[in-house]
DRENTOR-649002 format. One record per residue (C-alpha): residue number from 0; residue in one letter; chain; x, y, z. Coordinates in nm, 2 decimals, always signed. Last residue first. Layout:
% DRENTOR-649002
i = NUM&aa = A&ch = A&px = X&py = Y&pz = Z
...
% end
This chain:
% DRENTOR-649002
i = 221&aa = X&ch = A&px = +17.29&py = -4.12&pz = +6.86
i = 220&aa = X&ch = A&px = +17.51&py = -4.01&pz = +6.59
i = 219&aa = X&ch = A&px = +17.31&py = -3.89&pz = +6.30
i = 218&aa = X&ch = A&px = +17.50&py = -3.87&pz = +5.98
i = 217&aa = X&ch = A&px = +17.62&py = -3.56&pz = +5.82
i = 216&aa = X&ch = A&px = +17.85&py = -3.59&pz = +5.51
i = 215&aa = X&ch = A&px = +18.17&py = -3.39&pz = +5.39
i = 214&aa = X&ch = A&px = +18.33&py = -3.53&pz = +5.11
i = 213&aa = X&ch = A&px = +18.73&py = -3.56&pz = +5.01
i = 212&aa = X&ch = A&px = +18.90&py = -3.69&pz = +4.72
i = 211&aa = X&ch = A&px = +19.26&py = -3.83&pz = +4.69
i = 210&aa = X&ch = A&px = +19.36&py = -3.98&pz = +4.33
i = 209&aa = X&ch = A&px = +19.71&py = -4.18&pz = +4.28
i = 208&aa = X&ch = A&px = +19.87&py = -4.30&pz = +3.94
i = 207&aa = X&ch = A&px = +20.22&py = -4.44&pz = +4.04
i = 206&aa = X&ch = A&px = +20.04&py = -4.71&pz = +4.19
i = 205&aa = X&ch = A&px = +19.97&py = -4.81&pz = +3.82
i = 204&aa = X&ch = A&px = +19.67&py = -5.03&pz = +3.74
i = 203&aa = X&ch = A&px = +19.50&py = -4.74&pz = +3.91
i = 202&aa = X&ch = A&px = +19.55&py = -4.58&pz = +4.26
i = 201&aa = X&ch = A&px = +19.28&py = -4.48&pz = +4.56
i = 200&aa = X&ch = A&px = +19.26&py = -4.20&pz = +4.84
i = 199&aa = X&ch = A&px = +18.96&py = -4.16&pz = +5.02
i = 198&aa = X&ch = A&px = +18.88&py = -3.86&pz = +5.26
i = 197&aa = X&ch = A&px = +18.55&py = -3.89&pz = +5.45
i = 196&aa = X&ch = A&px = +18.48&py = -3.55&pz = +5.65
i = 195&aa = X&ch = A&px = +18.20&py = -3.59&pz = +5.89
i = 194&aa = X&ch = A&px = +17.93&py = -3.37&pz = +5.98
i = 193&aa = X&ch = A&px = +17.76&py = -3.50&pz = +6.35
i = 192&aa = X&ch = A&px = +17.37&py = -3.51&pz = +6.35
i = 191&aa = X&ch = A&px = +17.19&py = -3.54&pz = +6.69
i = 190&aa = X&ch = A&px = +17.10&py = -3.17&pz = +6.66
i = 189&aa = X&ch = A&px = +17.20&py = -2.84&pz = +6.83
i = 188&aa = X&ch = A&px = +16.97&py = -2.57&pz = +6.88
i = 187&aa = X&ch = A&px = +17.18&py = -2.36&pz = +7.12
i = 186&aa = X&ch = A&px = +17.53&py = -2.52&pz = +7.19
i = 185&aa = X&ch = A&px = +17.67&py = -2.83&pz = +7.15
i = 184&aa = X&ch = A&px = +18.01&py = -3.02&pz = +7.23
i = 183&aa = X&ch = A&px = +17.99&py = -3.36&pz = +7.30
i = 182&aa = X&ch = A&px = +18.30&py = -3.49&pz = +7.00
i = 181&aa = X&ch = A&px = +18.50&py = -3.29&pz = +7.17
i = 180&aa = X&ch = A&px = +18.74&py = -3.04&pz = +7.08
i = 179&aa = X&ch = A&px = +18.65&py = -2.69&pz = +6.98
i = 178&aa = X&ch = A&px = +18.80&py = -2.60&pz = +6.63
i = 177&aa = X&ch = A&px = +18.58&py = -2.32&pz = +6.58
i = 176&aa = X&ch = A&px = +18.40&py = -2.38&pz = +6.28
i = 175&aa = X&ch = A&px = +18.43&py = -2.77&pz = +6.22
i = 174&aa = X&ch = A&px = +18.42&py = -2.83&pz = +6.57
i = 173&aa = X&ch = A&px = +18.07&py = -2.66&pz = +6.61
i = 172&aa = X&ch = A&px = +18.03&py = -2.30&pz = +6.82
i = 171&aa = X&ch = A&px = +17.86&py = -2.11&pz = +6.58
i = 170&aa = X&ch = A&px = +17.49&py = -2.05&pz = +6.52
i = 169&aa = X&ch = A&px = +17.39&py = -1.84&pz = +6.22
i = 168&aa = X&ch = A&px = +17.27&py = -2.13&pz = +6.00
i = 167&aa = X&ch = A&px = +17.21&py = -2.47&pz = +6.21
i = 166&aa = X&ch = A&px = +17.44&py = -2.64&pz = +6.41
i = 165&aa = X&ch = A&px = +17.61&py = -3.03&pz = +6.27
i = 164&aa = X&ch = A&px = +17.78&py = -3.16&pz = +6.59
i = 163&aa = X&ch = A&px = +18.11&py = -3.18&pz = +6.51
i = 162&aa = X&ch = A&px = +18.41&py = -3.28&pz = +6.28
i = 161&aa = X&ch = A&px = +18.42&py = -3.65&pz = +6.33
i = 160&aa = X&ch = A&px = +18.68&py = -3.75&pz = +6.09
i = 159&aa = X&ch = A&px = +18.69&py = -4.04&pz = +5.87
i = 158&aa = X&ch = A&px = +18.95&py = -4.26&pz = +5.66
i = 157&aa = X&ch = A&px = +18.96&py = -4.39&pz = +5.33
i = 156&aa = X&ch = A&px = +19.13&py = -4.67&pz = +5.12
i = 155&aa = X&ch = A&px = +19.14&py = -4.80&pz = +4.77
i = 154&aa = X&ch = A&px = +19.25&py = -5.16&pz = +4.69
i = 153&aa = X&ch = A&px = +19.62&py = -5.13&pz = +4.59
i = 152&aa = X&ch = A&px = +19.78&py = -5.13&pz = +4.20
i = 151&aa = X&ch = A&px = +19.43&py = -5.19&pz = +4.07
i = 150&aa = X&ch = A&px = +19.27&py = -5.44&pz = +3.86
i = 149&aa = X&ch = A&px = +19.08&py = -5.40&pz = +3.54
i = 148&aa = X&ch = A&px = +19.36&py = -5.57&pz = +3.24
i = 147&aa = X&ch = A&px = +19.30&py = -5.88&pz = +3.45
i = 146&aa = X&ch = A&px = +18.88&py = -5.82&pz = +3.39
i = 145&aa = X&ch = A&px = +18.82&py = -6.15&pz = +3.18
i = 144&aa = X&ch = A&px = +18.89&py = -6.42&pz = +3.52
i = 143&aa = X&ch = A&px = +18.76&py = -6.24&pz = +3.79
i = 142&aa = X&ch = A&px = +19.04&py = -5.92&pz = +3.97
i = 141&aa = X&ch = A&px = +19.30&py = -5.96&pz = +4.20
i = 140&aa = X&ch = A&px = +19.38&py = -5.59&pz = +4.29
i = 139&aa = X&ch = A&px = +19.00&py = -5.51&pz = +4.33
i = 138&aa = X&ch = A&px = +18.95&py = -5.73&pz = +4.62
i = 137&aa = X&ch = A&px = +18.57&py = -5.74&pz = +4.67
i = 136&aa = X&ch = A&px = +18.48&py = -5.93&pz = +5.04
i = 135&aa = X&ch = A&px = +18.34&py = -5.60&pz = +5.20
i = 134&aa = X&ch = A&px = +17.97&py = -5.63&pz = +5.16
i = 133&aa = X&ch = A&px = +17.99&py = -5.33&pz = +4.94
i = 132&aa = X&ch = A&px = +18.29&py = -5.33&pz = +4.81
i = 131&aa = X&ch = A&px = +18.64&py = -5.36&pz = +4.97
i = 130&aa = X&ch = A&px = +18.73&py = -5.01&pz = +5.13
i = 129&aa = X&ch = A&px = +19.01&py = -5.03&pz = +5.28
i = 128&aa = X&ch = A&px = +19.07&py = -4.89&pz = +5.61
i = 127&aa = X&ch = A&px = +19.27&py = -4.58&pz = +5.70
i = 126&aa = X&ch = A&px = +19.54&py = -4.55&pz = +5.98
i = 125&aa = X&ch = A&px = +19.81&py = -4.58&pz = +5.80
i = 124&aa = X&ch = A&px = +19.72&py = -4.66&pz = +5.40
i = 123&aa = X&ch = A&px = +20.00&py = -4.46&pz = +5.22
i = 122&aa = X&ch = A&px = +20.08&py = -4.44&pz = +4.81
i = 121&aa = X&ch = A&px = +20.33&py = -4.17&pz = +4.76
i = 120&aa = X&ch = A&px = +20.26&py = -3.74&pz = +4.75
i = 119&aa = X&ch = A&px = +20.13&py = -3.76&pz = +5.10
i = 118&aa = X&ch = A&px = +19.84&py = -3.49&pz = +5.19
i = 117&aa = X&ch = A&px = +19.54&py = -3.64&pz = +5.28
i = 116&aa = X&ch = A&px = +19.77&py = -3.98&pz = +5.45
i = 115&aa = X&ch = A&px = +19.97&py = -3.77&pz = +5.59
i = 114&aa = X&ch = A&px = +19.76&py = -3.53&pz = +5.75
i = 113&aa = X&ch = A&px = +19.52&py = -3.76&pz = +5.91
i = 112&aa = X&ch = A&px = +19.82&py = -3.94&pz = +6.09
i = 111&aa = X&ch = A&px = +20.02&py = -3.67&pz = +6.18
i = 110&aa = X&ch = A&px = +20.35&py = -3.59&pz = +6.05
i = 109&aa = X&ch = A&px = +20.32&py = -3.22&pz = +6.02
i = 108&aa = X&ch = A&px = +20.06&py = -3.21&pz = +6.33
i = 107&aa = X&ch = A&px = +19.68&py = -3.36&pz = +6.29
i = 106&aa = X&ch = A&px = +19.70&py = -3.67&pz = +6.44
i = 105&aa = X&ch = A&px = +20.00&py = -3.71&pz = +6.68
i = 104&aa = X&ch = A&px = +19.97&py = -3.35&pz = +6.67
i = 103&aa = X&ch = A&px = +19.61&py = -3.35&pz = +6.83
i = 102&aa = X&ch = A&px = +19.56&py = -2.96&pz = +6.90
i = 101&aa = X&ch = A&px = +19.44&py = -2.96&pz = +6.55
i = 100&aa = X&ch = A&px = +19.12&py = -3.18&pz = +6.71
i = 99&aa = X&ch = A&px = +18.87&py = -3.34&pz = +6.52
i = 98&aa = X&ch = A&px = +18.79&py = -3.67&pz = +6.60
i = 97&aa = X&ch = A&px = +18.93&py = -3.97&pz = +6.44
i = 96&aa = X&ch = A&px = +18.78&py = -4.27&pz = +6.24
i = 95&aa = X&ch = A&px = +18.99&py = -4.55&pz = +6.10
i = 94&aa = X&ch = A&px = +19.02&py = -4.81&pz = +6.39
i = 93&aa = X&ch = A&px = +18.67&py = -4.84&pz = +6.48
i = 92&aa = X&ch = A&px = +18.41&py = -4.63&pz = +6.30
i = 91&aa = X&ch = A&px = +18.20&py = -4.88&pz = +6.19
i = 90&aa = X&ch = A&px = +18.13&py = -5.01&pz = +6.57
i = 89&aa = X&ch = A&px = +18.32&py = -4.78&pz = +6.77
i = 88&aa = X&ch = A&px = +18.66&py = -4.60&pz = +6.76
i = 87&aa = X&ch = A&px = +18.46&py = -4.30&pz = +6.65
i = 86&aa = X&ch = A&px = +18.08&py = -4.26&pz = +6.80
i = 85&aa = X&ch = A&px = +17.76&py = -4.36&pz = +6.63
i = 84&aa = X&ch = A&px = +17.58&py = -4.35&pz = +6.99
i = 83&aa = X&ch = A&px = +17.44&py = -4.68&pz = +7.16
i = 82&aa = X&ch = A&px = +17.07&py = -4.74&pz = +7.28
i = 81&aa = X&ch = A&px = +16.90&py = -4.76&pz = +6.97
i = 80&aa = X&ch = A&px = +17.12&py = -4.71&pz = +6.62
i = 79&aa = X&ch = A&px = +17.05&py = -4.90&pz = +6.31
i = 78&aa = X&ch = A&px = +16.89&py = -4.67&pz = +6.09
i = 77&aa = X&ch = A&px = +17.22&py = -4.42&pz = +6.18
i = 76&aa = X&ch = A&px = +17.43&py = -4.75&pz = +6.02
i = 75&aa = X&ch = A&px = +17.25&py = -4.69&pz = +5.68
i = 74&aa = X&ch = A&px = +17.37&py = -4.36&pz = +5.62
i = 73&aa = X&ch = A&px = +17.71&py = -4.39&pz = +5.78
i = 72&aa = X&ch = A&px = +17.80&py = -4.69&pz = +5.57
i = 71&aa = X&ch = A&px = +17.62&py = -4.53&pz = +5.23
i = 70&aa = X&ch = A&px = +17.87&py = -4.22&pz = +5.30
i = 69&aa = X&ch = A&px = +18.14&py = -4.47&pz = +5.34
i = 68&aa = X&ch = A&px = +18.10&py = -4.64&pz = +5.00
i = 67&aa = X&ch = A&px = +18.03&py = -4.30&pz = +4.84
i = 66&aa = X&ch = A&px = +18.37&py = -4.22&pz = +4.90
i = 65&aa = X&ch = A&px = +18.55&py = -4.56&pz = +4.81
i = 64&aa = X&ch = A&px = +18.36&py = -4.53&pz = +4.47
i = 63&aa = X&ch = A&px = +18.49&py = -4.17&pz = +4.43
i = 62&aa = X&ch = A&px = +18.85&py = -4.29&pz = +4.49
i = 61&aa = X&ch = A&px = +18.81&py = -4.59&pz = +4.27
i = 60&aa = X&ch = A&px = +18.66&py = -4.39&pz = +3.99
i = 59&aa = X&ch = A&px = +18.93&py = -4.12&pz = +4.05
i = 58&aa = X&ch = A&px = +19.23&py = -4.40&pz = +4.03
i = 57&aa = X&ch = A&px = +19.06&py = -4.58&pz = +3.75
i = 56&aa = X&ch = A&px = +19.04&py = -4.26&pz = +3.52
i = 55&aa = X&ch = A&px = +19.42&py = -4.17&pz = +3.63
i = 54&aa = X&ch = A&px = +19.55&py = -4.50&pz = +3.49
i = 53&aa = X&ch = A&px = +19.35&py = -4.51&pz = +3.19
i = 52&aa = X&ch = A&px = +19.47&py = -4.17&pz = +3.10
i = 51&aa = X&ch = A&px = +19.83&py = -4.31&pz = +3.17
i = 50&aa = X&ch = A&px = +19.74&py = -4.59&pz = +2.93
i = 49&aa = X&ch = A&px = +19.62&py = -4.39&pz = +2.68
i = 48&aa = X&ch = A&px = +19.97&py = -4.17&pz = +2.69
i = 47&aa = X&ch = A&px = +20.14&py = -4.44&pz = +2.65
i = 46&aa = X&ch = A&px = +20.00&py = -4.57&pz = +2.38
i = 45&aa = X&ch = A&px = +20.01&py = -4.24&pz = +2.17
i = 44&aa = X&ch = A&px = +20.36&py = -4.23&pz = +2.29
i = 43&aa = X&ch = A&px = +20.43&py = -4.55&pz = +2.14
i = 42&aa = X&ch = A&px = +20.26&py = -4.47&pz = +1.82
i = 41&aa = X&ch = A&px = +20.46&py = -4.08&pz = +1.77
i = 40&aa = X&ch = A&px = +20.77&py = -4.31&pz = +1.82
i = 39&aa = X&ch = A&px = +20.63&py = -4.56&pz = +1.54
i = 38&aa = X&ch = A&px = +20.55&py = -4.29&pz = +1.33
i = 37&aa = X&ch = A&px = +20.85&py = -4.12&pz = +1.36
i = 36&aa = X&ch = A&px = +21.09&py = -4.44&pz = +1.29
i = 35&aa = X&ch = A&px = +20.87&py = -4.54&pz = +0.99
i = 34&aa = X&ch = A&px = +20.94&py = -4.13&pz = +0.84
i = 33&aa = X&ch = A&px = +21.29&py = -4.20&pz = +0.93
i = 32&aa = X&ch = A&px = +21.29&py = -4.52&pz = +0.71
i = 31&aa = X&ch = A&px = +21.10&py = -4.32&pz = +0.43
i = 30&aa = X&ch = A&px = +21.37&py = -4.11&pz = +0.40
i = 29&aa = X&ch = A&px = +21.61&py = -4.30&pz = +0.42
i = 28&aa = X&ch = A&px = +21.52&py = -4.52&pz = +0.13
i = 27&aa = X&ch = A&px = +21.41&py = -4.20&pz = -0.09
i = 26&aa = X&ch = A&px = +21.77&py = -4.09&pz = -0.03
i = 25&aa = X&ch = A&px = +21.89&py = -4.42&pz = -0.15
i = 24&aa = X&ch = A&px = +21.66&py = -4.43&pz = -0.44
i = 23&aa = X&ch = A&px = +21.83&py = -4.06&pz = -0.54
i = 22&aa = X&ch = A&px = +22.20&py = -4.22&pz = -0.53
i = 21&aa = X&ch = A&px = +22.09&py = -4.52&pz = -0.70
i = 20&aa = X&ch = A&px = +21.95&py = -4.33&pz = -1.03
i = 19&aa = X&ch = A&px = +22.25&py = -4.13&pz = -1.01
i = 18&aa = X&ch = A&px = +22.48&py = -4.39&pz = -1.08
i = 17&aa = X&ch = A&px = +22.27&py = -4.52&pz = -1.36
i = 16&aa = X&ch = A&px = +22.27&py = -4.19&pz = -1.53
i = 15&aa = X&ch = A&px = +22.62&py = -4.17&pz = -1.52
i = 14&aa = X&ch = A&px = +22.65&py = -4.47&pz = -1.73
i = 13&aa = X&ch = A&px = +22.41&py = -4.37&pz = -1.97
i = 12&aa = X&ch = A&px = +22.59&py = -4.05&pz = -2.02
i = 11&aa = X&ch = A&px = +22.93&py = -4.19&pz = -2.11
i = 10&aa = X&ch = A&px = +22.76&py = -4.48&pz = -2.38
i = 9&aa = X&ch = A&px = +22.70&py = -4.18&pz = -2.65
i = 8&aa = X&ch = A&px = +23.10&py = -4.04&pz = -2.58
i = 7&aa = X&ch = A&px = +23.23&py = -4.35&pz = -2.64
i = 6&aa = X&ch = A&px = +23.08&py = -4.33&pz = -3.00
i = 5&aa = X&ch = A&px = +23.16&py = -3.97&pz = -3.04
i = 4&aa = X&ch = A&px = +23.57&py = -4.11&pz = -3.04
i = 3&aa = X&ch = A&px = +23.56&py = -4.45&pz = -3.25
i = 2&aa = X&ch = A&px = +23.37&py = -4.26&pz = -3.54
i = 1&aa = X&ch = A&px = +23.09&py = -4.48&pz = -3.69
i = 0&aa = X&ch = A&px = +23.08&py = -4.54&pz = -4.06
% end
């Protein structure tokens, strides 16, 4: 015969069981929800942080591209020269090649043209030219059909400076050492060959992203 009294008291613990059972699965539940709402954030900035590396990878290429591209335009225009001089705001250096002169402000002052564009923190063609491949008809913000994901913010840019005669070892006197204006100026064993400084400055998908190099290269000017 069962007692009335102990045989509640078998059913009470069952009972309270089952509330605890639901308490504990609704922990686990919101735990793993925070857990899915980690990953996901640590995913996203994954992304992003791929894409900005992206970014800056297609702004140096572009910049370094640009560089080279004007190095190979001196080069090959010196093959070319008879008669006239390689001289800037002629020929290949019209419109984006300056001579060196820090006397210049309107070039070379605080808001001169050379120094802005080597030094500006935001996106600024002034005075520079783009540079659009090799036989200049590549636009690289309007890439072929495939390569969308390829294109750039802007089309990289670059500007020259005629820094001087090129002097050999132990002779001064060039504009690059001495700051002596005129693209003439020579001195004792002096040679046809000017140094120029190319700076190019380029963006990636982003125009956020920027990259400014700089080369020196030595072309023959006459």
């Amino acid at each position: 015969m069962l007692i009335p009294g102990k045989q509640r008291s078998m059913y009470q613990p069952v009972r309270a069981q089952r509330g605890a059972v639901m308490v504990v699965a609704l922990i686990f539940l919101l735990l793993l929800t925070m857990l899915a709402i980690s990953a996901s954030g640590r995913s996203l900035l994954q992304q992003r942080m791929a894409g900005g590396l992206r970014n800056a990878q297609q702004a140096e290429i572009s910049a370094e591209t640009a560089l080279r591209g004007a190095e190979w335009s001196l080069w090959t225009s010196t093959s070319k020269l008879t008669s006239a001089p390689l001289l800037c705001g002629s020929g290949i250096l019209a419109g984006n090649c300056y001579i060196y002169d820090p006397k210049n402000t309107a070039v070379y002052g605080p808001s001169g043209i050379v120094t802005k564009f080597r030094n500006s923190a935001t996106w600024i063609a002034t005075g520079a030219k783009a540079y659009l491949g090799p036989g200049g008809t590549v636009d690289y913000t309007t890439p072929s059909s495939g390569y969308e994901t390829s294109k750039l913010s802007h089309n990289p840019v670059y500007l020259i400076e005629d820094m001087g005669v090129e002097l050999p070892p132990g002779v001064s006197g060039g504009l690059h050492e001495s700051g002596v204006t005129g693209s003439n100026h020579g001195g004792a064993g002096t040679t046809s060959r000017h140094v120029y400084r190319i700076t190019a400055r380029a963006t990636g998908g982003d125009q956020n992203t920027m990259r400014v190099l700089e080369s020196t290269f030595a072309a023959k000017s006459n």
